[in-house]
Backbone as JSON Lines, residues from 0, in Angstrom:
{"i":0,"aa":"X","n":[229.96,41.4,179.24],"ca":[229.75,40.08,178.69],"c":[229.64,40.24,177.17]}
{"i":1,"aa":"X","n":[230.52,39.67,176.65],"ca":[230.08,39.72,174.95],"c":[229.37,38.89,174.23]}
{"i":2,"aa":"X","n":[229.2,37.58,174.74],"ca":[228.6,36.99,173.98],"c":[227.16,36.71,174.87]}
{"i":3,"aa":"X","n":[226.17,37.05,174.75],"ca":[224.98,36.97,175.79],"c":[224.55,35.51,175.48]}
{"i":4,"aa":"X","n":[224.81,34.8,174.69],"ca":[224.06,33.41,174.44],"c":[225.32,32.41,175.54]}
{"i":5,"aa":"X","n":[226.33,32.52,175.37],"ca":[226.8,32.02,176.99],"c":[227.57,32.48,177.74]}
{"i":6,"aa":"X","n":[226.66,32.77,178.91],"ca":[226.67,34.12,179.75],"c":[228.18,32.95,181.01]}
{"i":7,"aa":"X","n":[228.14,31.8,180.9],"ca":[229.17,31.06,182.03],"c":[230.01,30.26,180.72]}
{"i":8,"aa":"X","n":[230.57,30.54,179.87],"ca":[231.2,30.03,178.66],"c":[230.24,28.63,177.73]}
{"i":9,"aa":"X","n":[230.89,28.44,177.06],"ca":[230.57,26.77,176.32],"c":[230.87,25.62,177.22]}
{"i":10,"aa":"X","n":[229.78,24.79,176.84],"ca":[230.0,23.2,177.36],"c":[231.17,23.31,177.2]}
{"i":11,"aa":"X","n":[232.56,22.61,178.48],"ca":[233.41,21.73,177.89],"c":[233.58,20.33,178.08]}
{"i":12,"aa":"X","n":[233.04,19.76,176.33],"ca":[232.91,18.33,176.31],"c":[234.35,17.44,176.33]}
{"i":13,"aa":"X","n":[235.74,18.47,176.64],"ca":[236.73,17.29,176.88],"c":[236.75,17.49,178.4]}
{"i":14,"aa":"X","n":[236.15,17.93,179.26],"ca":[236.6,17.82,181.09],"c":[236.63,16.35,181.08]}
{"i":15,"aa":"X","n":[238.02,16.16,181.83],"ca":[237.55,14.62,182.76],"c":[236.8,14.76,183.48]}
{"i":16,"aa":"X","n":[236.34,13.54,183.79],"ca":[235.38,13.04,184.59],"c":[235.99,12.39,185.99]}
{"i":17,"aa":"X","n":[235.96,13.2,187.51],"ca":[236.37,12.57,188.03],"c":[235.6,12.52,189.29]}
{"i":18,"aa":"X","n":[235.92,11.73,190.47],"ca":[234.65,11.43,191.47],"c":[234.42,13.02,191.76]}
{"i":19,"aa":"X","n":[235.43,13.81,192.06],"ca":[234.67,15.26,192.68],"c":[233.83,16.15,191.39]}
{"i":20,"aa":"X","n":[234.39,15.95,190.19],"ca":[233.6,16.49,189.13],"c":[231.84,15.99,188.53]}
{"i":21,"aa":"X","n":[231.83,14.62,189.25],"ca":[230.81,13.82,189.07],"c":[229.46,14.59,190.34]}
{"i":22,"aa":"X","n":[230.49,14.39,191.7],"ca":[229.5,14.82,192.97],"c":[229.15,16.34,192.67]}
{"i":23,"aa":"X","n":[230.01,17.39,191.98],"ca":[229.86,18.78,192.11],"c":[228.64,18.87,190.67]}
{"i":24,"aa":"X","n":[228.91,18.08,189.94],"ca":[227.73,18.05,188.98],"c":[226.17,17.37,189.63]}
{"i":25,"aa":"X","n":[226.31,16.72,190.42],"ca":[224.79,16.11,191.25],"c":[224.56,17.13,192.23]}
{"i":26,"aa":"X","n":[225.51,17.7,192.73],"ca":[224.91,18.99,193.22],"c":[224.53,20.41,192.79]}
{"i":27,"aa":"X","n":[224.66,20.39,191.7],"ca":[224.23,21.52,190.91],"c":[223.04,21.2,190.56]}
{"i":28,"aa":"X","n":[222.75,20.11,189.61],"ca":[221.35,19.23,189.45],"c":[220.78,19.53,190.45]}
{"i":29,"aa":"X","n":[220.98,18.83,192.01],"ca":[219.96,18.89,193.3],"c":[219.61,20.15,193.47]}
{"i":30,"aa":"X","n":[220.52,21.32,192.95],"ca":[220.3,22.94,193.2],"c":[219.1,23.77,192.63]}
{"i":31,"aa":"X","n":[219.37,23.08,191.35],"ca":[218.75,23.82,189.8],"c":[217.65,24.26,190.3]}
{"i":32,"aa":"X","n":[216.29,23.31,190.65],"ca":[215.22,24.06,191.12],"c":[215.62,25.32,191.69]}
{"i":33,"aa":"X","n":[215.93,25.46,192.83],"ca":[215.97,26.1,194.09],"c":[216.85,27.45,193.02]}
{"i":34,"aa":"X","n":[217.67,27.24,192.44],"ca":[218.48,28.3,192.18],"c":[217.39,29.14,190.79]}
{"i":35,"aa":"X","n":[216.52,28.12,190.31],"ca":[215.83,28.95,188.98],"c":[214.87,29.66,189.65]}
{"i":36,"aa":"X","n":[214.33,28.92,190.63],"ca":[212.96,29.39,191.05],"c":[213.66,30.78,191.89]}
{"i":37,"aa":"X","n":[214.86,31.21,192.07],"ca":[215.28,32.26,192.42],"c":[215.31,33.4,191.4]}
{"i":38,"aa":"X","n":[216.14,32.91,190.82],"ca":[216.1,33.81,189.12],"c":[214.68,34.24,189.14]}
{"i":39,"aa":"X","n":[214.19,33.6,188.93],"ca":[212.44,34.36,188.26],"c":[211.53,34.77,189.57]}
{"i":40,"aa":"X","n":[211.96,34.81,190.75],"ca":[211.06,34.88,191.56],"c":[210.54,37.03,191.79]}
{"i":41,"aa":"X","n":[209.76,37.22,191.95],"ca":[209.36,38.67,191.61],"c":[209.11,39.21,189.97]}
{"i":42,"aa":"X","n":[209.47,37.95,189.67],"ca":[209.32,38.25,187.98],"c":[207.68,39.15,187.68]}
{"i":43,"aa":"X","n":[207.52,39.93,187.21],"ca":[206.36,40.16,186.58],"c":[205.8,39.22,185.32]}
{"i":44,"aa":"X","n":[204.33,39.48,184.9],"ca":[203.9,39.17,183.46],"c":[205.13,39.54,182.54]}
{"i":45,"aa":"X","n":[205.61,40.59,182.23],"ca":[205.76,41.66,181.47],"c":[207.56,40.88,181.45]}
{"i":46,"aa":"X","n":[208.25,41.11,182.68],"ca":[209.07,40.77,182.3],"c":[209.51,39.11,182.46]}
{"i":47,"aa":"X","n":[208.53,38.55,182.36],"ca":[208.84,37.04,181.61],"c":[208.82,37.01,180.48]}
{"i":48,"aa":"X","n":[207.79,38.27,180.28],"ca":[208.15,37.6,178.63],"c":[209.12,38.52,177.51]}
{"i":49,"aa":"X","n":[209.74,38.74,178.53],"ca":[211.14,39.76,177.62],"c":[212.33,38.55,177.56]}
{"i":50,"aa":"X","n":[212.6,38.58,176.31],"ca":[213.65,37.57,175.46],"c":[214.68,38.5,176.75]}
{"i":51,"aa":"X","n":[215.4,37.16,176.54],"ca":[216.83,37.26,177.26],"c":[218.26,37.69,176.92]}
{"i":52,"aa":"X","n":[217.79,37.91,175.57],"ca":[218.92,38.07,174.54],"c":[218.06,38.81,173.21]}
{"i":53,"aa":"X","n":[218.54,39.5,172.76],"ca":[218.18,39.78,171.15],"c":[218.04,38.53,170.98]}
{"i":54,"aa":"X","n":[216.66,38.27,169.95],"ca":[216.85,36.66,169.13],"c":[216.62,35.76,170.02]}
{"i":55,"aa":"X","n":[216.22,36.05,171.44],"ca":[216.22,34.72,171.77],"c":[215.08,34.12,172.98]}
{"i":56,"aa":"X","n":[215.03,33.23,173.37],"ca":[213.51,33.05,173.87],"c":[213.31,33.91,175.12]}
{"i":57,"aa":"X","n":[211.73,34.07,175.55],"ca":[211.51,34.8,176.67],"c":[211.88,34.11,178.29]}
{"i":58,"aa":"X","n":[211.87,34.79,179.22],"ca":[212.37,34.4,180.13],"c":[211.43,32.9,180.64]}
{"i":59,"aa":"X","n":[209.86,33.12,180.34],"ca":[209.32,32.23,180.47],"c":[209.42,31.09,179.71]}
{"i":60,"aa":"X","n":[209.77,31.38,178.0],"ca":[210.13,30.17,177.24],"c":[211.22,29.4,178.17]}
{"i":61,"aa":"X","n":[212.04,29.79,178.59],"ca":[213.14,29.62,179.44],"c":[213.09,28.7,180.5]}
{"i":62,"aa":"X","n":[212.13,29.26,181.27],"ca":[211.58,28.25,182.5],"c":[211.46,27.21,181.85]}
{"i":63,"aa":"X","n":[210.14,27.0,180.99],"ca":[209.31,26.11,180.33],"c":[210.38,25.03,179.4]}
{"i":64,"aa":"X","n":[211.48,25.58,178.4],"ca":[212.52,24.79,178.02],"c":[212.98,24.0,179.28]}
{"i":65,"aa":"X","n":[213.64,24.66,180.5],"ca":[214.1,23.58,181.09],"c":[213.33,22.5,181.71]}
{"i":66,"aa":"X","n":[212.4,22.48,181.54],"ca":[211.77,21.37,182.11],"c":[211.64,20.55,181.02]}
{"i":67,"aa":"X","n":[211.17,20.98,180.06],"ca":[211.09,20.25,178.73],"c":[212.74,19.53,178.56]}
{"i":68,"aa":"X","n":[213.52,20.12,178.79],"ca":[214.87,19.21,178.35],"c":[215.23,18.46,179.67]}
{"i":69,"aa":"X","n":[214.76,18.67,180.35],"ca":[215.23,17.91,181.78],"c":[214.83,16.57,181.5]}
{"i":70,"aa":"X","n":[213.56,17.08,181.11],"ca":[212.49,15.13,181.13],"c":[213.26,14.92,180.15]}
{"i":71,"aa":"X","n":[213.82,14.93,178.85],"ca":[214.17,14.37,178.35],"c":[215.55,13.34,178.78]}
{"i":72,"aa":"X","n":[216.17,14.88,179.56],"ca":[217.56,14.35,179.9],"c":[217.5,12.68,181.04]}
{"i":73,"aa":"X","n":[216.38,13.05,181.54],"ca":[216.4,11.93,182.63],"c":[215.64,10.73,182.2]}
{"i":74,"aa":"X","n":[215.09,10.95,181.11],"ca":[214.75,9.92,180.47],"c":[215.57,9.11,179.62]}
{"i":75,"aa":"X","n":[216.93,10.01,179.25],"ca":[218.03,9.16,178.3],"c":[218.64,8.42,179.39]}
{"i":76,"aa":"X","n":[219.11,8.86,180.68],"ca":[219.85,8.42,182.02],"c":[219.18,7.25,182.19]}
{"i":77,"aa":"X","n":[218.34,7.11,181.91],"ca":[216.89,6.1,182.78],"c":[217.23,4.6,181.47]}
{"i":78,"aa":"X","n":[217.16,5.35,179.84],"ca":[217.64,4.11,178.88],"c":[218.92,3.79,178.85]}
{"i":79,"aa":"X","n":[219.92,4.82,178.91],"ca":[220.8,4.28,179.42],"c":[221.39,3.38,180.58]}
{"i":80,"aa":"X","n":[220.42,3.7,181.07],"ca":[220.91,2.68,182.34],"c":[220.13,0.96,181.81]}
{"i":81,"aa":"X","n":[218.84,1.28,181.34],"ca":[218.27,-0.17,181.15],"c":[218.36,-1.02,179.98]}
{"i":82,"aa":"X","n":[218.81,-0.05,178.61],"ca":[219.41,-0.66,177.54],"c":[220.55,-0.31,177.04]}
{"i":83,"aa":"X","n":[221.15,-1.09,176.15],"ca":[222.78,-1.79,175.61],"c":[222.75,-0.37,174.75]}
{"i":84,"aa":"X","n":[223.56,0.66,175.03],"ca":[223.62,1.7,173.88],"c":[222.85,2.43,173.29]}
{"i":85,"aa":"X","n":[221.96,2.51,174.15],"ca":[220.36,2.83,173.24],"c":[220.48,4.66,172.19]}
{"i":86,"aa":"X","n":[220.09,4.37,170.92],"ca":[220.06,5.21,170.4],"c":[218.69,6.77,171.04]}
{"i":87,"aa":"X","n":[219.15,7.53,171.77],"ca":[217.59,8.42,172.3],"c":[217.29,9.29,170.8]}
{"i":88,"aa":"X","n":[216.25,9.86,171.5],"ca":[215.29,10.53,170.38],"c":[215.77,12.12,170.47]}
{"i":89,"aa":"X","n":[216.29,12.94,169.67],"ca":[215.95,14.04,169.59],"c":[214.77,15.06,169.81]}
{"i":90,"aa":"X","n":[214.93,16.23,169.69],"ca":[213.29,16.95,169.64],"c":[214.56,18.22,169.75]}
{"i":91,"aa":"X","n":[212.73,19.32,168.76],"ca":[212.94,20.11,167.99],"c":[212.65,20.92,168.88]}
{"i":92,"aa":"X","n":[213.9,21.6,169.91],"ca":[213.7,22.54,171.29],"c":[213.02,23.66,170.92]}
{"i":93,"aa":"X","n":[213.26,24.67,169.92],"ca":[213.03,25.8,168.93],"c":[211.12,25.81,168.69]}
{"i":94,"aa":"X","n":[210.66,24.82,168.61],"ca":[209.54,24.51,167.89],"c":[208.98,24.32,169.4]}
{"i":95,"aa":"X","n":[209.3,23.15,170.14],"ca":[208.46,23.07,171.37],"c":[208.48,24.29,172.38]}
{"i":96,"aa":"X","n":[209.55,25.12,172.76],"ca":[209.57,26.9,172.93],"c":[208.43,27.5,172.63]}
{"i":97,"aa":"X","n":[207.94,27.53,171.0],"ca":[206.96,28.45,170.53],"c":[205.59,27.74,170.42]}
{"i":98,"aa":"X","n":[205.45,26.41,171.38],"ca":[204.28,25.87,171.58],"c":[203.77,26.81,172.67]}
{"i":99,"aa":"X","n":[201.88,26.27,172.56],"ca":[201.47,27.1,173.4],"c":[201.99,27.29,174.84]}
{"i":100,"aa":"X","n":[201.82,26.03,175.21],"ca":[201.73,25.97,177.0],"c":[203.14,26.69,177.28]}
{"i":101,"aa":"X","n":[204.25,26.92,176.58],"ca":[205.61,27.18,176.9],"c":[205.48,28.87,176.75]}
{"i":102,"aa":"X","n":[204.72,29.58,175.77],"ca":[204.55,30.96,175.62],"c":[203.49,31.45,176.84]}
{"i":103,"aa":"X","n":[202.71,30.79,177.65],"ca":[201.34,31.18,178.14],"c":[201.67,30.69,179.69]}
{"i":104,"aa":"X","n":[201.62,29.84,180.09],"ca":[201.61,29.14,181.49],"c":[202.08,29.71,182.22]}
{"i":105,"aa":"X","n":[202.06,29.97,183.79],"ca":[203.14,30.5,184.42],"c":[204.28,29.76,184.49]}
{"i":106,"aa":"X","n":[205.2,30.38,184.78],"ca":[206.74,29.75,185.28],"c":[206.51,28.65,186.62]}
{"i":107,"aa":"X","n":[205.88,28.88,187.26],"ca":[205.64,27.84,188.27],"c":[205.22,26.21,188.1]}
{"i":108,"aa":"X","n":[204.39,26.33,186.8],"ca":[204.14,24.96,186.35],"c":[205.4,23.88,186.08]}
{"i":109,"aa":"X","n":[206.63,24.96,185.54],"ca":[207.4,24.14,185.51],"c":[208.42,23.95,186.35]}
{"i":110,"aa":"X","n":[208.2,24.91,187.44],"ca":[209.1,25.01,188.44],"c":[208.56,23.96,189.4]}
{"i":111,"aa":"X","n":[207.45,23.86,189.03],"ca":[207.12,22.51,189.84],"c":[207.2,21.33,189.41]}
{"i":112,"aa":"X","n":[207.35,21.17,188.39],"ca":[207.96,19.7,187.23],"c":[209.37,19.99,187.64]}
{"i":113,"aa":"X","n":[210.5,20.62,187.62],"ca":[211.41,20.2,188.14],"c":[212.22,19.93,189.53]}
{"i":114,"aa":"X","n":[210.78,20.48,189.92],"ca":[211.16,19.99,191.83],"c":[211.14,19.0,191.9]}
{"i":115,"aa":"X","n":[210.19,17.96,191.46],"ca":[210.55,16.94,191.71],"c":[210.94,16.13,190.79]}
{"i":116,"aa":"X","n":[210.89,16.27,189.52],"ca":[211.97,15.66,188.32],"c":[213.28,15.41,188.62]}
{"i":117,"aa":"X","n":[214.29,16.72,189.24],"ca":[215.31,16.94,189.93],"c":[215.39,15.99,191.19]}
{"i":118,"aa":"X","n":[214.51,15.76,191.71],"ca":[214.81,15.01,193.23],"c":[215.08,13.76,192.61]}
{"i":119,"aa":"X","n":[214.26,13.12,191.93],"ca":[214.06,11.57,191.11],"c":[215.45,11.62,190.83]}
{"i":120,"aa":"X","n":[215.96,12.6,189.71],"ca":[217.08,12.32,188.68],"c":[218.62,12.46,190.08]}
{"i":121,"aa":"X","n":[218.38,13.29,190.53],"ca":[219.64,13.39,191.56],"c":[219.48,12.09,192.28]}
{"i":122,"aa":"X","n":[218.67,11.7,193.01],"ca":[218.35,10.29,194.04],"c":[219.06,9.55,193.41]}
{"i":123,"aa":"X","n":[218.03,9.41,191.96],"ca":[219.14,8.25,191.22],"c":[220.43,7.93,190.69]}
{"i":124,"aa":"X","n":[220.97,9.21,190.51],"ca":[222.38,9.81,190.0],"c":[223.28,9.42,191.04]}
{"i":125,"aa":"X","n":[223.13,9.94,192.74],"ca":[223.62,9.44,193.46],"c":[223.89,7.49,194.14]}
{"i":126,"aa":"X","n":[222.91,7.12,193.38],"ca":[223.15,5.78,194.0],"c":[224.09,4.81,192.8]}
{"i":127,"aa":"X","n":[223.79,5.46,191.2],"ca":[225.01,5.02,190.56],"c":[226.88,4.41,190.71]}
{"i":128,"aa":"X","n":[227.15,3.43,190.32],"ca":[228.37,3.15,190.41],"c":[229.32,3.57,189.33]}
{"i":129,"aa":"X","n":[230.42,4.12,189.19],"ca":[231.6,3.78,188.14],"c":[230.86,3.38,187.03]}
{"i":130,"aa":"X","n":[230.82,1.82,186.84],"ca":[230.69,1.48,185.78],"c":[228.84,1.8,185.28]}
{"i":131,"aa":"X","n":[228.07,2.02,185.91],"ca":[226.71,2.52,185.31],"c":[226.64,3.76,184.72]}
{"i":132,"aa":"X","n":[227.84,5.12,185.64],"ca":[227.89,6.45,184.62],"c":[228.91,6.1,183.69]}
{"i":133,"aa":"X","n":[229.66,5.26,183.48],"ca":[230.17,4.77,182.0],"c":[229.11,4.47,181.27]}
{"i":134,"aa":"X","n":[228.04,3.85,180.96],"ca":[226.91,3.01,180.54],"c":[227.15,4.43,179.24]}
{"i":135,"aa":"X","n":[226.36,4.4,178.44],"ca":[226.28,5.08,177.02],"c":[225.4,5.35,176.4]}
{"i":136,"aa":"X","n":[224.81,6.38,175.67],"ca":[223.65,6.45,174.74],"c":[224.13,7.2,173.22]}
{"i":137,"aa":"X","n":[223.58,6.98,172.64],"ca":[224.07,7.67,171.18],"c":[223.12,8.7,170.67]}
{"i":138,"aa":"X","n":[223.5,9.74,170.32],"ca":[222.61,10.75,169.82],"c":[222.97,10.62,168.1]}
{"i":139,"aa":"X","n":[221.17,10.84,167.76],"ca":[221.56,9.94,166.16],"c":[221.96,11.28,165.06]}
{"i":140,"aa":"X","n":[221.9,12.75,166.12],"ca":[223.1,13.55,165.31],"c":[224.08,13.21,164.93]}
{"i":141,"aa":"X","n":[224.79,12.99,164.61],"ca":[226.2,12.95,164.14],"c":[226.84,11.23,164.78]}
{"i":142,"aa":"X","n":[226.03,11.12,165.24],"ca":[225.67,9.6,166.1],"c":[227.1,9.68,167.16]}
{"i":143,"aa":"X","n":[226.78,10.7,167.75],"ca":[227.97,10.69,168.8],"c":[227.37,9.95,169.95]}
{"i":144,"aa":"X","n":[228.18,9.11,171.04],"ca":[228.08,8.41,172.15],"c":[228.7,9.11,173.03]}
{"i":145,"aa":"X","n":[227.66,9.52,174.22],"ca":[227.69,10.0,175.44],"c":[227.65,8.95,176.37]}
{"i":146,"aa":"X","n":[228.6,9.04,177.52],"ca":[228.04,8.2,178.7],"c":[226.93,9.22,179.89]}
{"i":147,"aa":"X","n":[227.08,8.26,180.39],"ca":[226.55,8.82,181.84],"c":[226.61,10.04,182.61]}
{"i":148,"aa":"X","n":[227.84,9.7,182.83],"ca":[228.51,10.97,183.24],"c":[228.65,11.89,182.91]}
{"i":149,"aa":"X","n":[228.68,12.14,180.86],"ca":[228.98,13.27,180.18],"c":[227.81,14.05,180.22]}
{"i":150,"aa":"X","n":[226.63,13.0,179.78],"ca":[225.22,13.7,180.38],"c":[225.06,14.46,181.79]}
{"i":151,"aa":"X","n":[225.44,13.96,182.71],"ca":[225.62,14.83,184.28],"c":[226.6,16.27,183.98]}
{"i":152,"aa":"X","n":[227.49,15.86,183.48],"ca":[228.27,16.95,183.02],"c":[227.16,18.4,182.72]}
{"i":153,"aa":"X","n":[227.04,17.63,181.62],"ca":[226.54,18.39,180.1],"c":[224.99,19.17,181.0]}
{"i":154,"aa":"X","n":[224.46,18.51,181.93],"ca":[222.82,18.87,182.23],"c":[223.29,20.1,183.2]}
{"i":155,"aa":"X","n":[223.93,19.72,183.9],"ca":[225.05,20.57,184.99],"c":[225.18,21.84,184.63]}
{"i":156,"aa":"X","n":[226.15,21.9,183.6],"ca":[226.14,23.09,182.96],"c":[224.62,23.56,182.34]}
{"i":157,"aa":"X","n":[224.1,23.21,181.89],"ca":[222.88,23.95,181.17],"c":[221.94,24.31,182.32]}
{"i":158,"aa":"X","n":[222.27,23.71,183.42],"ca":[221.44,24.48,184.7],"c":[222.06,26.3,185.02]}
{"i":159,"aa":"X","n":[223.67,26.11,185.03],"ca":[224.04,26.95,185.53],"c":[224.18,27.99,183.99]}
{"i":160,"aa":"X","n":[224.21,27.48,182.77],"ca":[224.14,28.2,181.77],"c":[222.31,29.22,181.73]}
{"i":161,"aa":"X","n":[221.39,28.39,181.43],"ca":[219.92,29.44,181.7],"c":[220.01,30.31,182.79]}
{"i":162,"aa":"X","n":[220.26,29.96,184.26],"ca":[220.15,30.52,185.08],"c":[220.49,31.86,184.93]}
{"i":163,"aa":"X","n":[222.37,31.72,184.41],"ca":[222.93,32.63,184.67],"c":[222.12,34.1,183.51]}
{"i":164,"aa":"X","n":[221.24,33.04,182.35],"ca":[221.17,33.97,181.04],"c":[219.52,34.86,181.83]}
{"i":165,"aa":"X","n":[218.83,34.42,183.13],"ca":[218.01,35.37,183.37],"c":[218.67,35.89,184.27]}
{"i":166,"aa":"X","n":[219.74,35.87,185.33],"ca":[220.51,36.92,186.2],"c":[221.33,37.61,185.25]}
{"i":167,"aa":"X","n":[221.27,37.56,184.79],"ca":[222.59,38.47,183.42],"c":[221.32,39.45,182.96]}
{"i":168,"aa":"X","n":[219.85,39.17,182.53],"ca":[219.21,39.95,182.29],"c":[218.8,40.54,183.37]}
{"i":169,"aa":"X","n":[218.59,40.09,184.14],"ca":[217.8,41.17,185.29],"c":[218.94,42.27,185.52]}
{"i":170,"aa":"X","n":[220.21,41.55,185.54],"ca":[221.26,42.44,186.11],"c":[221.21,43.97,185.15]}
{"i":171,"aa":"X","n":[221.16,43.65,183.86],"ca":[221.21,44.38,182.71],"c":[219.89,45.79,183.01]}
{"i":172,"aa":"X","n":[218.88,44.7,183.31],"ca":[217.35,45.23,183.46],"c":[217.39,46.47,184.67]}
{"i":173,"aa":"X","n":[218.25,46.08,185.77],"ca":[217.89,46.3,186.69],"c":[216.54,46.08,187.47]}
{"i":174,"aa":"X","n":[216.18,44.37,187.67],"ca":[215.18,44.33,187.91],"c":[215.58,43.88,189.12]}
């Protein structure tokens, strides 16, 4: 692997979007728990908190990020769905990482925030129509507009992107 920061390639933000690319993305979502809480399961103290990469957060920051971006993610799905374009809020992933509860807590705290975060966001993902994962939000980076769907996309991958970045370490580790 050469590049360890993405261990399953880069987002690709031109895929169409089509009904089987939509369902295979809600099932990755419905997975994520089940597949992280695999990754880290036998984990020690010691090796949670070994960065995953030169430079880069510990396996537990890791856990703890995805839950932290999940709520977010399902919280843009949630304005998107109830307001006209809604501009969402950023946050400073880097900074909330090196907060306490994300360096200290076990991995389970958040493995249990996305058990059922994940059930909510998939339930609801699945009962969506066509035109609701069209619906849109704007990120006031560069003020690009995402729909629905691109978000399912986009969360999709970043399930199977972390995952793969603590099986790529263990593999490395031999743990």
């Amino acid at each position: 692997m050469s590049d360890l920061r993405y261990p399953v390639g880069k987002f690709d933000a031109t895929a169409p979007f089509t009904t089987a690319s939509r369902a295979q993305a809600i099932a990755e979502l419905a997975a994520h728990p089940s597949a992280l809480r695999t990754a880290v399961a036998t984990l020690t103290d010691a090796q949670l908190d070994t960065p995953y990469r030169p430079e880069g957060w510990t396996v537990r920051q890791l856990v703890h990020h995805m839950a932290d971006s999940h709520v977010n993610a399902y919280t843009r799905v949630r304005l998107g769905l109830t307001e006209d374009n809604p501009t969402i809020k950023p946050y400073k992933e880097k900074e909330w990482a090196d907060l306490a509860d994300s360096t200290s807590l076990p991995a389970d705290v958040s493995l249990g925030i996305l058990d059922g975060l994940h059930l909510r966001w998939v339930t609801l993902l699945r009962t969506l129509t066509d035109a609701q994962m069209a619906r849109t939000v704007v990120h006031p980076d560069g003020g690009r507009t995402m729909s629905l769907d691109f978000l399912t996309a986009l969360y999709a991958w970043h399930c199977r992107h972390h995952v793969a970045h603590i099986t790529a370490l263990r593999s490395r580790e031999g743990w």
